[in-house]
Biopython code that builds the backbone (N, CA, C, O; Angstrom):
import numpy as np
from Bio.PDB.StructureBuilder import StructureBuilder

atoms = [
    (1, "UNK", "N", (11.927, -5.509, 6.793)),
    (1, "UNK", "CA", (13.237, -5.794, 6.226)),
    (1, "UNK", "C", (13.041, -6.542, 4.908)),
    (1, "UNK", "O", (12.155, -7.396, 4.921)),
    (2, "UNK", "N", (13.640, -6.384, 3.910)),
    (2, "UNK", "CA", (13.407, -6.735, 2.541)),
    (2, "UNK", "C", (14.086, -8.344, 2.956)),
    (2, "UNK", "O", (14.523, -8.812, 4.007)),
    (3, "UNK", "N", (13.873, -9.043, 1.170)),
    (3, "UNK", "CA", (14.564, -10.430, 1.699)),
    (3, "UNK", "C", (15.615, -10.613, 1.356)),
    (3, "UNK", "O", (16.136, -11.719, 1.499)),
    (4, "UNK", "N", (16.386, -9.355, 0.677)),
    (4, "UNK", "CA", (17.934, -9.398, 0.111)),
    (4, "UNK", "C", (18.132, -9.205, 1.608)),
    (4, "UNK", "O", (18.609, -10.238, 2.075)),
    (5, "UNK", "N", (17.940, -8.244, 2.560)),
    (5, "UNK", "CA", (18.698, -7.969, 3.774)),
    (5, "UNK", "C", (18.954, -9.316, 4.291)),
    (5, "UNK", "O", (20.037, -9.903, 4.286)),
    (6, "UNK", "N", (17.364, -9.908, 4.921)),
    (6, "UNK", "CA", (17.408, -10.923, 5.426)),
    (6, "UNK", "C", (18.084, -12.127, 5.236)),
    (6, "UNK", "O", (18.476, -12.783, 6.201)),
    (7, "UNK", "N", (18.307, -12.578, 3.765)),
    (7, "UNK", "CA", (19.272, -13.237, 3.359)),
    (7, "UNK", "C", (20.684, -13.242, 3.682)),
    (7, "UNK", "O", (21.278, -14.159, 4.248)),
    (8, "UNK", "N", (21.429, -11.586, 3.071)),
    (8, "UNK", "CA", (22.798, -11.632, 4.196)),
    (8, "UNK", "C", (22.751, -11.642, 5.561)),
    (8, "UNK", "O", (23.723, -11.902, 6.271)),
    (9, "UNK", "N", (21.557, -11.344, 5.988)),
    (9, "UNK", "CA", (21.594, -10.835, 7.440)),
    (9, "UNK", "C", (22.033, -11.958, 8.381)),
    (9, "UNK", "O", (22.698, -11.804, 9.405)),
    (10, "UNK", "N", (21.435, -13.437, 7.749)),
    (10, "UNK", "CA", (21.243, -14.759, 7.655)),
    (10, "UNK", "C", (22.603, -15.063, 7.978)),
    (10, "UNK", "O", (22.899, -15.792, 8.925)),
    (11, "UNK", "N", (23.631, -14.401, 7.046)),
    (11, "UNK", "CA", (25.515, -15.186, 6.549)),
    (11, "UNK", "C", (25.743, -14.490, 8.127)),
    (11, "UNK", "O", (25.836, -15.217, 9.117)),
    (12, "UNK", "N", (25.829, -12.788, 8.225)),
    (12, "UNK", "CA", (25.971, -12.608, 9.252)),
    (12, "UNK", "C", (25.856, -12.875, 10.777)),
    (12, "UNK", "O", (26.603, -12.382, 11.623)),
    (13, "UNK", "N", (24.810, -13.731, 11.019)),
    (13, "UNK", "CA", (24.671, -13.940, 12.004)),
    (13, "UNK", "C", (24.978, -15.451, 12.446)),
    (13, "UNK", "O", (24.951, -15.932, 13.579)),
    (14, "UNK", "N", (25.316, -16.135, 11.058)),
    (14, "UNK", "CA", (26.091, -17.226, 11.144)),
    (14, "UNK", "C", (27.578, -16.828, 11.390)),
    (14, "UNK", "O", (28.021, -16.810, 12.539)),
    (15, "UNK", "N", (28.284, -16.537, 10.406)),
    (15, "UNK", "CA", (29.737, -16.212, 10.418)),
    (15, "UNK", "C", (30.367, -14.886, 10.604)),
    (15, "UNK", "O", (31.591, -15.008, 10.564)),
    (16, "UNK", "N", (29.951, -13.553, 10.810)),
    (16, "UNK", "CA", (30.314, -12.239, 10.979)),
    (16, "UNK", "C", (30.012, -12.082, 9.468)),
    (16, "UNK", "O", (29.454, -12.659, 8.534)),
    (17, "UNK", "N", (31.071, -10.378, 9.939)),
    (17, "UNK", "CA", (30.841, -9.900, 8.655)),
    (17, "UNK", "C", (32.509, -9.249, 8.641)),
    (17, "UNK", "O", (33.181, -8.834, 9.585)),
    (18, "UNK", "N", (32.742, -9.323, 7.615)),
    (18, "UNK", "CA", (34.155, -9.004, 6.913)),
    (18, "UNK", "C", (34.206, -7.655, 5.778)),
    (18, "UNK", "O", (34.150, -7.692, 4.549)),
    (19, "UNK", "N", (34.355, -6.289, 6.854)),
    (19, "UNK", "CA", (34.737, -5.563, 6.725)),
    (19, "UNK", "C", (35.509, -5.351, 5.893)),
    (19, "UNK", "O", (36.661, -5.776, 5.983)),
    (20, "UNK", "N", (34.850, -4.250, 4.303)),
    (20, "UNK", "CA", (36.329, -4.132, 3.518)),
    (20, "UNK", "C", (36.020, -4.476, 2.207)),
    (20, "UNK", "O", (36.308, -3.710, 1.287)),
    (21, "UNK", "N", (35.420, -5.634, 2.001)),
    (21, "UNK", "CA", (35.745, -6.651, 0.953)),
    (21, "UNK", "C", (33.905, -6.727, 0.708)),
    (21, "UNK", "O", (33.030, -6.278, 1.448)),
    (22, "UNK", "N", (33.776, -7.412, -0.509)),
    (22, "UNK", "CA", (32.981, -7.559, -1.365)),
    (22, "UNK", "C", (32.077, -8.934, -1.596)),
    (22, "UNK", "O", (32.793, -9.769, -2.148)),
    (23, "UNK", "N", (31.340, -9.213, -1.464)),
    (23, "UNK", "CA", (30.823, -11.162, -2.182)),
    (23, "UNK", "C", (31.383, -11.376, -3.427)),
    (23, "UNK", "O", (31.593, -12.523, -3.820)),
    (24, "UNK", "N", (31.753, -10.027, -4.350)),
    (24, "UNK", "CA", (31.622, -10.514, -5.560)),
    (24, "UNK", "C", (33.082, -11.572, -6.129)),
    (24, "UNK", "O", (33.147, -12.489, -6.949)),
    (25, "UNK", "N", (34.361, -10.753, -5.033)),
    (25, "UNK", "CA", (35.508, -11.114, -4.595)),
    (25, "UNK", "C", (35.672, -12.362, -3.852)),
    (25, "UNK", "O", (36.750, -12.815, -3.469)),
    (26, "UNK", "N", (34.308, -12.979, -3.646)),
    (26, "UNK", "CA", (35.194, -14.324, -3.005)),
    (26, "UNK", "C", (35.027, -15.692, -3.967)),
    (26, "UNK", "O", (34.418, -16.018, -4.985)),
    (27, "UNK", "N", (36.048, -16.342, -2.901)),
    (27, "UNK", "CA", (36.074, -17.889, -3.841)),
    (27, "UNK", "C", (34.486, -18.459, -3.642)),
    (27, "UNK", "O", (34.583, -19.591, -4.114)),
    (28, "UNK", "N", (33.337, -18.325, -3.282)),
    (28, "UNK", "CA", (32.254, -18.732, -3.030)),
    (28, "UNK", "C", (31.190, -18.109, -4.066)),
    (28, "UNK", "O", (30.260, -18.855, -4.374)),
    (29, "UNK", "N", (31.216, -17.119, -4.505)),
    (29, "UNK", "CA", (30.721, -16.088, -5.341)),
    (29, "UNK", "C", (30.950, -16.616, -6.499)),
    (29, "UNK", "O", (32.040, -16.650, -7.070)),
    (30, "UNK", "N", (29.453, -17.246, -7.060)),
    (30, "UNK", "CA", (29.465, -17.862, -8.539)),
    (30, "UNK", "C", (27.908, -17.673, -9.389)),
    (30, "UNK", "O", (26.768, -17.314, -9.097)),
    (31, "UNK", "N", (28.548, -18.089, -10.442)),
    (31, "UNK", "CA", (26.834, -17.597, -11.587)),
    (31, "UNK", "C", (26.482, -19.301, -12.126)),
    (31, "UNK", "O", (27.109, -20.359, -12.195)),
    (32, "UNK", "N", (25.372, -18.909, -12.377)),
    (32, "UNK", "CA", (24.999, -20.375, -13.110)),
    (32, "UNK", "C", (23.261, -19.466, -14.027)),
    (32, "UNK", "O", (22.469, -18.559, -13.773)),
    (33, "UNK", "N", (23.528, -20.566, -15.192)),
    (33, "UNK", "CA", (23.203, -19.728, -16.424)),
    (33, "UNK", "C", (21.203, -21.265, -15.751)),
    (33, "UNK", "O", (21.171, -22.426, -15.342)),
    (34, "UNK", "N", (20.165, -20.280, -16.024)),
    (34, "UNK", "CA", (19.125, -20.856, -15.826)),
    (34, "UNK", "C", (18.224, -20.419, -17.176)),
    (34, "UNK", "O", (18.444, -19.351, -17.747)),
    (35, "UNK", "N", (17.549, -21.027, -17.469)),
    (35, "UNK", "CA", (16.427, -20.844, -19.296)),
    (35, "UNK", "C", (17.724, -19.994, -20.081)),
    (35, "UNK", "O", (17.223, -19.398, -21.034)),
    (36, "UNK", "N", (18.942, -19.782, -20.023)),
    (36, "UNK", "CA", (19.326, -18.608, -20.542)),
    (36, "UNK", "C", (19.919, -17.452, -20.173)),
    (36, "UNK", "O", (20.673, -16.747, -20.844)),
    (37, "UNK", "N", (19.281, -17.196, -18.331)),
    (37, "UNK", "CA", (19.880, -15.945, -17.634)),
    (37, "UNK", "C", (20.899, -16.221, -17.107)),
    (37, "UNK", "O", (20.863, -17.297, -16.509)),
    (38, "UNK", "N", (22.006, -15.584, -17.068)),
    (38, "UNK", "CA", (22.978, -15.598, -15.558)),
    (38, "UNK", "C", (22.463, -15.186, -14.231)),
    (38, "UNK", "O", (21.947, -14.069, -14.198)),
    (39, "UNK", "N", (22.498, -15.803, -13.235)),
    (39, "UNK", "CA", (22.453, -15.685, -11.969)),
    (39, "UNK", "C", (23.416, -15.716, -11.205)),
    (39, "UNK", "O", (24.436, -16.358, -11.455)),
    (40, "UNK", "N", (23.274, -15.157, -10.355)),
    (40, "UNK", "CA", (24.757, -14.652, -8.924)),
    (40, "UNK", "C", (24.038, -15.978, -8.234)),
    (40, "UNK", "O", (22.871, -16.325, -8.414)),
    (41, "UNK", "N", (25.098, -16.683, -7.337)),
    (41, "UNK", "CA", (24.525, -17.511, -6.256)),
    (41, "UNK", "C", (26.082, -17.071, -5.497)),
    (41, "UNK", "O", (27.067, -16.583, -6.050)),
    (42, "UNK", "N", (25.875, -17.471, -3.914)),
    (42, "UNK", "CA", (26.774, -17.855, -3.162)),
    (42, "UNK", "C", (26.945, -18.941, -2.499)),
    (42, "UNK", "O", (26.204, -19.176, -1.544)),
    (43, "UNK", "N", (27.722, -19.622, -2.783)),
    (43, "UNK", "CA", (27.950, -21.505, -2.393)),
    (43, "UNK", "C", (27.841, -21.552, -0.998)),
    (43, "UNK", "O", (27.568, -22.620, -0.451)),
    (44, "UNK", "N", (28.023, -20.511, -0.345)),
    (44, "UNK", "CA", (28.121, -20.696, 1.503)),
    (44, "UNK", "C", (26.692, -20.132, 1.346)),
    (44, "UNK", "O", (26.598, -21.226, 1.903)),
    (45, "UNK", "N", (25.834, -19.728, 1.219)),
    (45, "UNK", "CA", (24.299, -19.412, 1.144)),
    (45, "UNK", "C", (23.670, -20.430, 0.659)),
    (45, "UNK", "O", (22.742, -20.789, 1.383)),
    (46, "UNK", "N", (23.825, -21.088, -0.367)),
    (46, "UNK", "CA", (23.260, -22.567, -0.913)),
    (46, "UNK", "C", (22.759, -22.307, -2.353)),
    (46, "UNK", "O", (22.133, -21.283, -2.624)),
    (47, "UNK", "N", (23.043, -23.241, -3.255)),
    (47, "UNK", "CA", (22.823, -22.879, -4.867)),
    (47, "UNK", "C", (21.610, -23.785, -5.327)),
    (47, "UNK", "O", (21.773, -24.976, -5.592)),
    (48, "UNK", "N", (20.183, -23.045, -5.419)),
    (48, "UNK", "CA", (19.032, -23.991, -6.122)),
    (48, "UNK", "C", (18.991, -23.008, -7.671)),
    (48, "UNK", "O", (19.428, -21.921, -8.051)),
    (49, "UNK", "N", (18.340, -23.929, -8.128)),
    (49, "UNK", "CA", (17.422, -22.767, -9.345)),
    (49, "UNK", "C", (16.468, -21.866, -9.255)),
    (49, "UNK", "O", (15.926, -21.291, -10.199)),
    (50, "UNK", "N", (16.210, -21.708, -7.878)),
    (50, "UNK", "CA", (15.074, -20.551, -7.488)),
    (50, "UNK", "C", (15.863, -19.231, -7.366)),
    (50, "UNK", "O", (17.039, -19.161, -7.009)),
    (51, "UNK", "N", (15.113, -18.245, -7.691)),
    (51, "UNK", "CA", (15.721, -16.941, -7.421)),
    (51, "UNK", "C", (15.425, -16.846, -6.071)),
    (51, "UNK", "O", (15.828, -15.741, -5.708)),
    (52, "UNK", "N", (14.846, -17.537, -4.998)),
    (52, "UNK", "CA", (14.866, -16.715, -3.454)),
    (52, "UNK", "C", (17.101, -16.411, -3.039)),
    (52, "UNK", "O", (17.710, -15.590, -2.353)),
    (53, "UNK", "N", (17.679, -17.972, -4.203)),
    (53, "UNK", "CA", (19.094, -17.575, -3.729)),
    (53, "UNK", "C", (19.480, -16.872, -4.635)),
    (53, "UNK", "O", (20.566, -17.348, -4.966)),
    (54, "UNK", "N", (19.229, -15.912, -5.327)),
    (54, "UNK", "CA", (20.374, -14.974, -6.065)),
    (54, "UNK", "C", (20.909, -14.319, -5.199)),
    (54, "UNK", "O", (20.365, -13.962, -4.153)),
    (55, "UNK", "N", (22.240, -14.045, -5.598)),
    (55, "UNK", "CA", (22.943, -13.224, -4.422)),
    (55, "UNK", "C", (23.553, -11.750, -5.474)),
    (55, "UNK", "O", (23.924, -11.768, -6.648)),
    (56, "UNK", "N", (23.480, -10.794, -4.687)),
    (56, "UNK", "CA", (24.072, -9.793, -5.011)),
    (56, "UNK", "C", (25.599, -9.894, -5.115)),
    (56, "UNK", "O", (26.302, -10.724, -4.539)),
    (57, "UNK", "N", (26.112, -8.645, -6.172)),
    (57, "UNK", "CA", (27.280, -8.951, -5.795)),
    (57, "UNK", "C", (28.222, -7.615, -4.968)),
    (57, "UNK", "O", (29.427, -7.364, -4.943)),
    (58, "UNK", "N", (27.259, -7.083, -4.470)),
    (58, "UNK", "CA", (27.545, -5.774, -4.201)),
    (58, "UNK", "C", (27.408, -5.655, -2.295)),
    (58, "UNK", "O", (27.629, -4.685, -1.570)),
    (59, "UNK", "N", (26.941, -7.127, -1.927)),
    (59, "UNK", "CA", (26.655, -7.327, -0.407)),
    (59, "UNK", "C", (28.088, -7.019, 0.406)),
    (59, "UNK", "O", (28.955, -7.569, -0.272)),
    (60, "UNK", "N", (28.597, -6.494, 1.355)),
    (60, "UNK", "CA", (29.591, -6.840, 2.364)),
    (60, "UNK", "C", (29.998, -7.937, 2.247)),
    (60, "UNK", "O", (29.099, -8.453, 1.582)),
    (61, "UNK", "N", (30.788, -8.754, 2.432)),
    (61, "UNK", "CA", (31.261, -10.045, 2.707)),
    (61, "UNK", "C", (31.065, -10.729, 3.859)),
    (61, "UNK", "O", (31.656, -10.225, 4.814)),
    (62, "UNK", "N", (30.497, -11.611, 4.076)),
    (62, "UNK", "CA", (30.599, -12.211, 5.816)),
    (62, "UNK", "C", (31.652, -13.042, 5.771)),
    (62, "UNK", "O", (32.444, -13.309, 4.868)),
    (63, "UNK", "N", (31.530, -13.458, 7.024)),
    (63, "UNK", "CA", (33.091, -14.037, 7.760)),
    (63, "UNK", "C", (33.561, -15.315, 6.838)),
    (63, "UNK", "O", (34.628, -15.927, 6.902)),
    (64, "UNK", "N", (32.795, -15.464, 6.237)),
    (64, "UNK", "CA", (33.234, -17.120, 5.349)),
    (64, "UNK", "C", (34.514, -16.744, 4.209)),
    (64, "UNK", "O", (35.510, -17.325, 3.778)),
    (65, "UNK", "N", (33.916, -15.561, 4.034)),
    (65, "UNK", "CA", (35.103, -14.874, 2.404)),
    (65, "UNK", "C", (36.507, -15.378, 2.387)),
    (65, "UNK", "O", (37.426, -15.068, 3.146)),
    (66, "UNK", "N", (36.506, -16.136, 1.476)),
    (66, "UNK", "CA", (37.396, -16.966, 0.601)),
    (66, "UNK", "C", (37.895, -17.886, 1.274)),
    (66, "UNK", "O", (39.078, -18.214, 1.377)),
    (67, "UNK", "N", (36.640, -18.475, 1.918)),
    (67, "UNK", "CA", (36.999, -19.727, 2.536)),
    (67, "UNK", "C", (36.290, -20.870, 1.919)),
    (67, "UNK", "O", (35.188, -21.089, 2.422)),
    (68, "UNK", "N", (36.585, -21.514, 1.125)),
    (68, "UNK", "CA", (35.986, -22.570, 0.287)),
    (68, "UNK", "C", (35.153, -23.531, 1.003)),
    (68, "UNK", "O", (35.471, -24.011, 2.092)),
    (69, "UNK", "N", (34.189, -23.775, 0.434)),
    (69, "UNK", "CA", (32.488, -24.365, 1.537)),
    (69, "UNK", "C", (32.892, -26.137, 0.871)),
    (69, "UNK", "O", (32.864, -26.457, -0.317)),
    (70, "UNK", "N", (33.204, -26.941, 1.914)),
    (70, "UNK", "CA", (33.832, -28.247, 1.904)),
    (70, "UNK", "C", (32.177, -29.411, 1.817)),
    (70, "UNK", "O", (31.960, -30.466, 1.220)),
    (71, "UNK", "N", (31.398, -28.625, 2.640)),
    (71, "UNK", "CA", (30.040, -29.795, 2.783)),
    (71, "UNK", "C", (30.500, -30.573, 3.702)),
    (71, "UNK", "O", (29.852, -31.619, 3.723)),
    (72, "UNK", "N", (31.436, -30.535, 4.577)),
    (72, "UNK", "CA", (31.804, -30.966, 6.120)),
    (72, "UNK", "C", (32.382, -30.273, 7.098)),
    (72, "UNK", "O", (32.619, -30.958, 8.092)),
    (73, "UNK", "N", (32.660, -29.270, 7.158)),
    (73, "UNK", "CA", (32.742, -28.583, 8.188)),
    (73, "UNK", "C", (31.837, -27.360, 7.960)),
    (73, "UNK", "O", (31.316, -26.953, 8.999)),
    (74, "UNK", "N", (31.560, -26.751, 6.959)),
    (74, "UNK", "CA", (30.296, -25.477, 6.673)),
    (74, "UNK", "C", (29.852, -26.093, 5.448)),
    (74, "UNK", "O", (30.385, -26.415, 4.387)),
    (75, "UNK", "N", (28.347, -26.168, 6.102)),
    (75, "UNK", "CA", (27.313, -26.410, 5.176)),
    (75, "UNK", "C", (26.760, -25.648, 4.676)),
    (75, "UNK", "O", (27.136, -24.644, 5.280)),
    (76, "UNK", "N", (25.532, -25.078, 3.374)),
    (76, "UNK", "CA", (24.973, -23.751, 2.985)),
    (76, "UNK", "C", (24.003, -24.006, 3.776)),
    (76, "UNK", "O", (23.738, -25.075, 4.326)),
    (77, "UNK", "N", (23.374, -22.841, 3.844)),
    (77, "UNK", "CA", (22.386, -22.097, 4.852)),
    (77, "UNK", "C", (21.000, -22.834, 3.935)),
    (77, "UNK", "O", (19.985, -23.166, 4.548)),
    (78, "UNK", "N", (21.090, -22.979, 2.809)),
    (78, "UNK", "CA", (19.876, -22.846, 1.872)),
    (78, "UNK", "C", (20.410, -24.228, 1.200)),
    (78, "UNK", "O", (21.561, -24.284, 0.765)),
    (79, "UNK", "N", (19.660, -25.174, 1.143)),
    (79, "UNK", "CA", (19.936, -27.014, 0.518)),
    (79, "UNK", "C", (18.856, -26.831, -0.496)),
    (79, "UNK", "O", (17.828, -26.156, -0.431)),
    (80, "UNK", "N", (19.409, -27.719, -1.610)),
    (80, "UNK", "CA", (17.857, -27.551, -2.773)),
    (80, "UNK", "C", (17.240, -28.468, -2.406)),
    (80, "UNK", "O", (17.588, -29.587, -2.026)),
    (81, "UNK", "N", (16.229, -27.969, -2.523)),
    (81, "UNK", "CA", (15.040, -28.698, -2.007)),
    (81, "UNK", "C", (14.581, -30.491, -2.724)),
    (81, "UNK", "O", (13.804, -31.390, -2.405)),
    (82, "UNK", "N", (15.409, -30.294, -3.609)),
    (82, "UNK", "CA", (14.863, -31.104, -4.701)),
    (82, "UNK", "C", (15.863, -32.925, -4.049)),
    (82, "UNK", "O", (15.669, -34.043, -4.526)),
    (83, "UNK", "N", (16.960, -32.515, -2.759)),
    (83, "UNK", "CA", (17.970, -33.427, -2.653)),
    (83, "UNK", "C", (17.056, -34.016, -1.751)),
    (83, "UNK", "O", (16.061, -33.376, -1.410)),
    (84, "UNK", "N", (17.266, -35.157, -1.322)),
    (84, "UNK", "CA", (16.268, -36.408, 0.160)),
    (84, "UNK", "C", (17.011, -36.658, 1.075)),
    (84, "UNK", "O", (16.449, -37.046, 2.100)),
    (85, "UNK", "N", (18.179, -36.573, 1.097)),
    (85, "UNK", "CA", (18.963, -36.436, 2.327)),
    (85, "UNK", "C", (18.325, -36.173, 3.733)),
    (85, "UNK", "O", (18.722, -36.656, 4.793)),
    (86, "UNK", "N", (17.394, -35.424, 3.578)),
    (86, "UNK", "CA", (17.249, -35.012, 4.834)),
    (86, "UNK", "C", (17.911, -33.928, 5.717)),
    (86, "UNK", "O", (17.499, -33.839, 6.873)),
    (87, "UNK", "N", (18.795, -33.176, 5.344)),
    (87, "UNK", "CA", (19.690, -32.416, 5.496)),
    (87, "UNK", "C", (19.615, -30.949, 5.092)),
    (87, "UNK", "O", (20.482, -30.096, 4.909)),
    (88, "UNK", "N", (18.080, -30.944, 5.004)),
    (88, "UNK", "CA", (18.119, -29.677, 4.267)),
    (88, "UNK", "C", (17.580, -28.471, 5.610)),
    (88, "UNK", "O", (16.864, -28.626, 6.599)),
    (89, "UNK", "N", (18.571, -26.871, 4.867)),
    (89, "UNK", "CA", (17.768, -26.140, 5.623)),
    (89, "UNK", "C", (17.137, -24.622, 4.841)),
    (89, "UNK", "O", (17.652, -23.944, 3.951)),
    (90, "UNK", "N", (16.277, -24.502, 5.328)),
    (90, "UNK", "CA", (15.113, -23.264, 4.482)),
    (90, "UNK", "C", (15.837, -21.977, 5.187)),
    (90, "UNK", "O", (16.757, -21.852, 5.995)),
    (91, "UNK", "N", (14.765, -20.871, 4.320)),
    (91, "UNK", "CA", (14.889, -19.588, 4.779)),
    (91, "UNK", "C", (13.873, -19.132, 4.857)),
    (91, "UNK", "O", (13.746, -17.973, 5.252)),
]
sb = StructureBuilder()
sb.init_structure("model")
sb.init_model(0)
sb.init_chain("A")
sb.init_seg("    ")
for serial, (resi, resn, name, xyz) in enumerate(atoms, 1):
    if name == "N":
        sb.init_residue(resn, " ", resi, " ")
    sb.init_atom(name, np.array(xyz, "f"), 0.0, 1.0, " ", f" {name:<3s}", serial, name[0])
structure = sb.get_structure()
């Protein structure tokens, strides 16, 4: 299984999947500009500067879609590594 699958496969088996609709369409679905490039991230997947999180924007939607990620009731799947919290989780 490639690691784009595994990555949504990841949202899915956290929150479903939402039939229909798009990542690129939700309120979670955002870019952030790195040396220069634009990058896709998804805020319910977790936003570092590594490309392991680029997100497509062409994935299914899982069950989170357009549900705004608070950092207390849904956390991202993927924490940057770079925070000490302690709170972090990998892929």
């Amino acid at each position: 299984m490639s690691k784009k699958r595994v990555k949504i496969g990841e949202m899915y088996k956290e929150y479903g999947e939402m039939e229909g609709v798009l990542c690129r369409n939700c309120c979670n679905f955002t870019a952030i500009a790195v040396d220069g490039k634009r990058h896709c991230k998804c805020r319910a997947y977790g936003i570092t500067h590594d490309i392991n999180t680029n997100w497509s924007n062409r994935y299914t939607a899982c069950g989170l879609y357009n549900t705004p990620i608070d950092n207390k009731k849904y956390k991202p799947l993927v924490r940057d590594r770079a925070r000490s919290d302690g709170d972090e989780r990998t892929n």
